[in-house]
C-alpha positions in Angstrom: 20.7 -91.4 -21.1 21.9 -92.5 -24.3 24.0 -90.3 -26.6 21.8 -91.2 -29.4 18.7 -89.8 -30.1 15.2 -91.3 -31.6 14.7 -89.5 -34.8 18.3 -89.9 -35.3 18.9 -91.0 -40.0 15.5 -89.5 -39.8 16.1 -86.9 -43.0 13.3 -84.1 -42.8 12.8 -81.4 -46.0 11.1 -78.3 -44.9 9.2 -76.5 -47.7 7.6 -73.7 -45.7 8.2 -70.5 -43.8 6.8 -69.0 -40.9 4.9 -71.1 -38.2 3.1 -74.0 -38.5 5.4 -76.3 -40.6 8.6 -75.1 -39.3 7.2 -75.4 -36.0 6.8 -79.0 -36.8 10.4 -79.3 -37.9 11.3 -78.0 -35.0 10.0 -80.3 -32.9 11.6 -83.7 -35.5 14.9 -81.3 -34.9 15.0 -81.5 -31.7 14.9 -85.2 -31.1 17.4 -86.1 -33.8 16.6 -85.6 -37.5 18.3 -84.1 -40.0 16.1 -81.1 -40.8 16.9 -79.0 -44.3 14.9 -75.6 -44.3 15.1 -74.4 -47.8 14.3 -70.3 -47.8 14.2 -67.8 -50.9 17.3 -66.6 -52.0 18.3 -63.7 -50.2 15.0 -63.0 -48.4 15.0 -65.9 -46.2 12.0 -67.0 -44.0 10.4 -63.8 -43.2 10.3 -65.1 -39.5 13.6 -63.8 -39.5 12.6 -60.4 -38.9 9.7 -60.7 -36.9 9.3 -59.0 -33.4 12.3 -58.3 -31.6 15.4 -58.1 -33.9 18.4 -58.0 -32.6 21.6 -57.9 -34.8 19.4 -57.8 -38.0 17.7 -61.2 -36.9 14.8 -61.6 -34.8 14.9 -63.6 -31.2 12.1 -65.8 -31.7 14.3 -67.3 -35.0 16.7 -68.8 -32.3 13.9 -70.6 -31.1 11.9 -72.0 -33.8 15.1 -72.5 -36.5 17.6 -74.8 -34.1 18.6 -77.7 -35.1 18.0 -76.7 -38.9 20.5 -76.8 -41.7 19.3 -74.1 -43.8 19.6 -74.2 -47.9 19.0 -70.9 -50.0 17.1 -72.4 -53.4 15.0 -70.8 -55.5 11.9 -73.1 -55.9 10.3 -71.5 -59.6 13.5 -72.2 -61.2 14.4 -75.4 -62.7 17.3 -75.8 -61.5 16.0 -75.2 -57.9 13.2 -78.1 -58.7 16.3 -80.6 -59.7 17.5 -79.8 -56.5 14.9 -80.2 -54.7 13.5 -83.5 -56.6 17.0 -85.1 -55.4 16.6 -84.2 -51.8 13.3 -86.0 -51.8 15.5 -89.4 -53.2 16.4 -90.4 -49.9 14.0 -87.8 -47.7 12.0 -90.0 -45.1 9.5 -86.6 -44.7 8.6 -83.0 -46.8 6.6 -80.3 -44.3 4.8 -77.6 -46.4 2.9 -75.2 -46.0 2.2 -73.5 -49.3 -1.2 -72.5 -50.2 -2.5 -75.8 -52.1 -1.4 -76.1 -55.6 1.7 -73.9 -55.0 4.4 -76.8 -55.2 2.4 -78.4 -58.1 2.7 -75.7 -60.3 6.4 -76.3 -59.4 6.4 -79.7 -60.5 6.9 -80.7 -56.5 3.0 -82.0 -55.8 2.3 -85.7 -54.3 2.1 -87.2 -57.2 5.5 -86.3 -58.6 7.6 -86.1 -55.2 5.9 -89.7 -54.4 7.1 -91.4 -58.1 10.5 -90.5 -57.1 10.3 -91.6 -53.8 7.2 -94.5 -53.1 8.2 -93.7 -49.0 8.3 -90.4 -48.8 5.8 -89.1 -46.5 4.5 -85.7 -47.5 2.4 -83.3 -44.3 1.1 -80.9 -46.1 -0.2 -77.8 -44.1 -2.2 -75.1 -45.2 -5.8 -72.5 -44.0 -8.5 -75.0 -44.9 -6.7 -78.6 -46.3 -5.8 -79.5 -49.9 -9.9 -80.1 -50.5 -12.9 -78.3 -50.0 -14.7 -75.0 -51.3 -12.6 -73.0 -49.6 -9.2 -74.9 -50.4 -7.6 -71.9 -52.2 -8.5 -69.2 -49.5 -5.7 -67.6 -47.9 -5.7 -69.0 -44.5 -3.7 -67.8 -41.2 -3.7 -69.3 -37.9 -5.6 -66.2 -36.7 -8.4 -66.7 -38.8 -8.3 -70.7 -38.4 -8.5 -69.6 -34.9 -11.9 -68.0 -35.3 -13.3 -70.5 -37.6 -12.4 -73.6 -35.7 -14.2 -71.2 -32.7 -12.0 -70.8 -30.7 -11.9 -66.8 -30.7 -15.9 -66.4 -30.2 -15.2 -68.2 -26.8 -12.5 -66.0 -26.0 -12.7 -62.7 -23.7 -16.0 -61.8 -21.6 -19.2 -61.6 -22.5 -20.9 -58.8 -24.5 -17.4 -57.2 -25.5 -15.5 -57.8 -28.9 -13.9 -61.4 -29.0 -10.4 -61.5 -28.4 -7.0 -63.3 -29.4 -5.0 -65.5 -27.4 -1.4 -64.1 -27.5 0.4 -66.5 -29.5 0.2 -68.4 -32.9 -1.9 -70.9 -31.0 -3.8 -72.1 -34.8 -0.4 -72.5 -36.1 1.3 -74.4 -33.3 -2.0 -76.9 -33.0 -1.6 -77.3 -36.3 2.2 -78.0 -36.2 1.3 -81.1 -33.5 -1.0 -82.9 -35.6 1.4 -82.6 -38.3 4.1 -84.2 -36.1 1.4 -86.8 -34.8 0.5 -87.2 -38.7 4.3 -87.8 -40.1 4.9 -90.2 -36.9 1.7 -92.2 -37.2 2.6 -92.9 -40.9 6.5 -93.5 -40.3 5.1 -96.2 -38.2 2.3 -97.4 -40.6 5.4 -97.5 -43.2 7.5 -100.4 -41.2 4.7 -102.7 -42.3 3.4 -101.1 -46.1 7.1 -100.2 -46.9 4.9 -97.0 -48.4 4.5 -93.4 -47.9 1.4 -91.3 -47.8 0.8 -87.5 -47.4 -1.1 -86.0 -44.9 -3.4 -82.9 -45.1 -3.3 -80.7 -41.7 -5.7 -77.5 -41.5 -5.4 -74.9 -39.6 -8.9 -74.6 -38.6 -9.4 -78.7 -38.3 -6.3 -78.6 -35.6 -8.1 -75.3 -33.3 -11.6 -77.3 -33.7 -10.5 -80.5 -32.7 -10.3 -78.5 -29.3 -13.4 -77.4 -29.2 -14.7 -79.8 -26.5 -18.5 -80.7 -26.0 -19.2 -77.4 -28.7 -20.9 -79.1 -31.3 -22.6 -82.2 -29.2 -24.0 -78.9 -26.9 -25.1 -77.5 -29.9 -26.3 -80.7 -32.2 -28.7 -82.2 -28.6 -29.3 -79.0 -26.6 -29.3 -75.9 -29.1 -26.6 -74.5 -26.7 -24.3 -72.0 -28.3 -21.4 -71.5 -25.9 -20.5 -67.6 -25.2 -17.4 -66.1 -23.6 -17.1 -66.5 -20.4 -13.8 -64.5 -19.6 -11.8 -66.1 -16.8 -14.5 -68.8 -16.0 -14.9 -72.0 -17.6 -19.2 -72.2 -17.3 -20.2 -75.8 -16.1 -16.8 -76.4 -13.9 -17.2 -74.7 -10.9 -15.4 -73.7 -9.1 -12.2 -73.0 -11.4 -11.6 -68.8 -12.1 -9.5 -66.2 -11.3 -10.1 -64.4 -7.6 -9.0 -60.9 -6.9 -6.7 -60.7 -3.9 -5.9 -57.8 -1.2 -3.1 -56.6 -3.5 -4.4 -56.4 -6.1 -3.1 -59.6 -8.1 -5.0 -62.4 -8.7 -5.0 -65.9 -8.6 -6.4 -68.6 -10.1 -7.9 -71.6 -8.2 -9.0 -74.6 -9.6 -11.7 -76.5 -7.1 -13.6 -78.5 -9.2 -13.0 -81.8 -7.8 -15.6 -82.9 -5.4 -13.1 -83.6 -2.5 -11.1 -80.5 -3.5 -14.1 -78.5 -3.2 -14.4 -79.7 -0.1 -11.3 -78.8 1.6 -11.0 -75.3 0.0 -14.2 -74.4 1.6 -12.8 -75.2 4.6 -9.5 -72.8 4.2 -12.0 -70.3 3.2 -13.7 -70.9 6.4 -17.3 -71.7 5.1 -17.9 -75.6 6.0 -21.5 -74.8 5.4 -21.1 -75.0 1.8 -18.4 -78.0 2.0 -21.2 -79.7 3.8 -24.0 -78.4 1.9 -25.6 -81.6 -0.3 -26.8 -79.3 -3.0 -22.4 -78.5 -3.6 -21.6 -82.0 -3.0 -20.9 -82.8 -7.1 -20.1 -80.3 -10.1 -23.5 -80.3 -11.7 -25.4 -78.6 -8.6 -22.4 -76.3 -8.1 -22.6 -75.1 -11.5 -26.3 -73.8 -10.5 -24.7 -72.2 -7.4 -21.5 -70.5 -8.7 -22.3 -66.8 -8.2 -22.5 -68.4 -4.3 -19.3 -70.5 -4.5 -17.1 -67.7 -6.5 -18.9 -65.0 -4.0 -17.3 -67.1 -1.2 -14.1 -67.8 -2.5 -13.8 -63.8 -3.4 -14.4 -62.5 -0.2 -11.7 -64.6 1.3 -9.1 -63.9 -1.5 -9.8 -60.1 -1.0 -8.6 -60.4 2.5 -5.5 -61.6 1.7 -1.9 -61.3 -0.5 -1.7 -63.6 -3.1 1.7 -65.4 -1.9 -0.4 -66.0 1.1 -3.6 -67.5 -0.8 -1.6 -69.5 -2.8 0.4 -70.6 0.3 -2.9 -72.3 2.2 -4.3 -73.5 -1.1 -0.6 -75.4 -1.4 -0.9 -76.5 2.1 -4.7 -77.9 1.6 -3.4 -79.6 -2.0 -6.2 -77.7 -4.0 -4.6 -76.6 -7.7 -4.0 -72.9 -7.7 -1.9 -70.6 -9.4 -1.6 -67.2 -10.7 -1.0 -65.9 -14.6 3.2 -66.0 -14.9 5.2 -63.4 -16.9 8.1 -63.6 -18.8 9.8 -62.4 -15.5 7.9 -65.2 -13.3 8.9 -68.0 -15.4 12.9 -66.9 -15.5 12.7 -66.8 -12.1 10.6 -69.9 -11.1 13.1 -72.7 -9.9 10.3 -75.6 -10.7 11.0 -74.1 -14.9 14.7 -74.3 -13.9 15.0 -77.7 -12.3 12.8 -79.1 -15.1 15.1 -77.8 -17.6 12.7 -76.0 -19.3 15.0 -72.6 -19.7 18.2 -73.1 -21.6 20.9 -70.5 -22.1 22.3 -70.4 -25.9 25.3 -68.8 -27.8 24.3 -66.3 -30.5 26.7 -66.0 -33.0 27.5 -62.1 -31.6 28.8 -64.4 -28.4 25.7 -63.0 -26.2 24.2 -65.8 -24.6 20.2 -66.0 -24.7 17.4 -67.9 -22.8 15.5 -69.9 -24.8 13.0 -72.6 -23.8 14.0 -76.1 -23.3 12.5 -79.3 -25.3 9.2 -81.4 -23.9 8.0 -84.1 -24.3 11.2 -85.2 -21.8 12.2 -88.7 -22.7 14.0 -90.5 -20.0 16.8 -92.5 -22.0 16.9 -90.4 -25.2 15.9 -86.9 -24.7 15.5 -84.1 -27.0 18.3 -81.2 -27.9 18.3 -77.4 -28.2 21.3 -77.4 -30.4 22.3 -73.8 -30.4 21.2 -70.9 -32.5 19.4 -70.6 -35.7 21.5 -71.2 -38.5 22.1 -68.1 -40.8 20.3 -67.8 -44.5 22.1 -70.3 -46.4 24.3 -71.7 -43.9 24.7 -75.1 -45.1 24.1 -74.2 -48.8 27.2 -75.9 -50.0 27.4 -78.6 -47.1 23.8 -79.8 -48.5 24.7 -79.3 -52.4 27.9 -81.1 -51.8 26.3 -84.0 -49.8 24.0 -84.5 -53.5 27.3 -84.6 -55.5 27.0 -81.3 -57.1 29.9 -80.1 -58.5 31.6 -76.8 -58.1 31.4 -75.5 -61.3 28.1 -76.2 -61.5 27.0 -74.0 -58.0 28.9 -71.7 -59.4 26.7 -71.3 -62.0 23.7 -71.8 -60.0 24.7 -68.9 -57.9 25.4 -66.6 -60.8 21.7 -67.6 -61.6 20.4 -66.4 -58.1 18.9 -70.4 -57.9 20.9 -70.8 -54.6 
């Protein structure tokens, strides 16, 4: 491994708060570039009080703020726009996630950040993009989430649609606007120009929509809930063991179907030439998952999941917080690091994917505190003293 690290001169400014485009920075962070997070004077991202606070700053900030130099600036004053105009000289990427035509009624839109800059890149996240009817809705990954339809096919059938227990809109979103800002960083060593890239929230949940819409569009098939089944993969859901635990097999692949019918000890059905392939299974599932069933109820779970190992057919069960701390495979993988916080308590955080073999990502410690590197960053642009003195009297930084 190299002591270097890809995204390394890479100089990020982060105009945004909460999830999606700080999740994105995040992830540039973590492999190298220098990421500013400007936050409101005083208030900071509001992230830094959400769920469980500890020593006045929540636990999740330790997570989604590392690697982060942060800058307290006042974006409606003028002075804050100077500021911000001069970052942009030598910025290689701005991640926002205003509503649209916040930062142009700032004097901070495209068209001006680009004149200064020909290539700057510019993701620009928001609800429902920068066009559209519905471009000045307020827009949350929850409800991006439902339109993109993604919550309809959540929970079980005939009961109220549920949410998946994270920011999952929000994160989606945050990929495609790290795919977006790399795609045109690499489009740029050929045009020498920048270009800015609109991310919704609800385009980024249904993108994962599958065969939804060609179902829909060919067969007039509207796909329901389903709970823990996936309809038309069979078999793949979760079984209910002797103890009360479940676990989650995955036996879709015609060979794999195979052998877990025989651990299950019903060859009839792994020899049965309706079963043999995943379309006639899917019109025999309440026979295949009434199988599997009544051979998980007979058993623990460590002891299902211990044959299914054995026969190599994919199975699992739904881990904790607790499981994964404890998992050595999360452990060996590096996938739990321990931090400092600046009380000196040390806190588990998770580690950095995708894993790059000769310049890997970096947690970096803790989340910086509000306007950390306020002077380090104002200093870097030549600013005087006297005149952050001034600016501070002002409340601008």
């Amino acid at each position: 491994m190299e002591n270097t690290q890809v995204l390394e001169g890479l100089k990020v400014l982060e105009l945004g708060q909460l999830i999606a485009g700080p999740f994105a920075t995040k992830l540039l962070g973590e492999f190298g570039a220098d990421v500013i997070k400007v936050e409101p004077v005083s208030k900071g991202d509001p992230l830094r009080k959400w769920r469980k606070v500890q020593d006045g700053i929540s636990l999740w900030w330790h997570v989604q703020a590392r690697n982060k130099r942060s800058l307290e600036l006042d974006l409606k004053s003028e002075e804050g726009q100077e500021v911000i105009k001069r970052l942009v000289g030598d910025a290689d990427i701005v991640i926002e996630n205003f509503r649209p035509g916040t930062l142009e009624k700032w004097g901070l839109g495209w068209e001006e950040l680009s004149a200064i800059n020909p290539r700057l890149i510019m993701v620009r996240v928001s609800g429902y993009g920068q066009t559209g009817p519905y471009r000045d809705k307020p827009g949350f990954g929850v409800i991006g989430e439902a339109m993109g339809g993604l919550r309809y096919l959540c929970g079980f059938p005939n009961q109220p649609s549920v949410r998946v227990g994270i920011s999952i809109g929000d994160s989606l979103s945050a990929l495609y606007a790290v795919i977006g800002s790399l795609l045109a960083l690499h489009e740029r060593e050929r045009s020498g120009k920048g270009q800015y890239i609109d991310i919704a929230l609800y385009e980024a949940v249904f993108s994962m929509m599958e065969s939804l819409i060609p179902e829909y569009d060919a067969c007039g098939h509207i796909r329901e809930p389903s709970g823990s089944a996936l309809p038309g993969i069979t078999p793949s859901d979760a079984y209910p063991c002797k103890d009360g635990s479940y676990v989650i097999i995955a036996g879709n692949g015609d060979s794999i179907f195979k052998r877990l019918m025989q651990v299950i000890g019903r060859p009839d059905l792994a020899e049965d030439p309706r079963l043999e392939h995943n379309d006639g299974r899917s019109q025999h599932v309440e026979l295949i998952d009434g199988a599997i069933s009544d051979w998980t109820l007979q058993h623990s779970r460590d002891f299902v999941i211990a044959q299914l190992d054995e026969a190599k057919v994919p199975a699992g069960y739904p881990y904790t917080a607790a499981d994964i701390v404890k998992d050595p495979h999360f452990v060996s993988r590096e996938m739990l690091e321990d931090i400092t916080l600046p009380s000196g308590a040390r806190l588990k955080v998770p580690g950095v994917i995708p894993k790059l073999s000769r310049t890997p990502g970096r947690v970096g410690g803790a989340g910086p505190k509000l306007g950390e590197h306020t002077r380090q960053i104002l200093d870097e642009l030549g600013i005087d003293a006297e005149t952050q003195a001034k600016m501070k009297e002002k409340g601008v930084i």
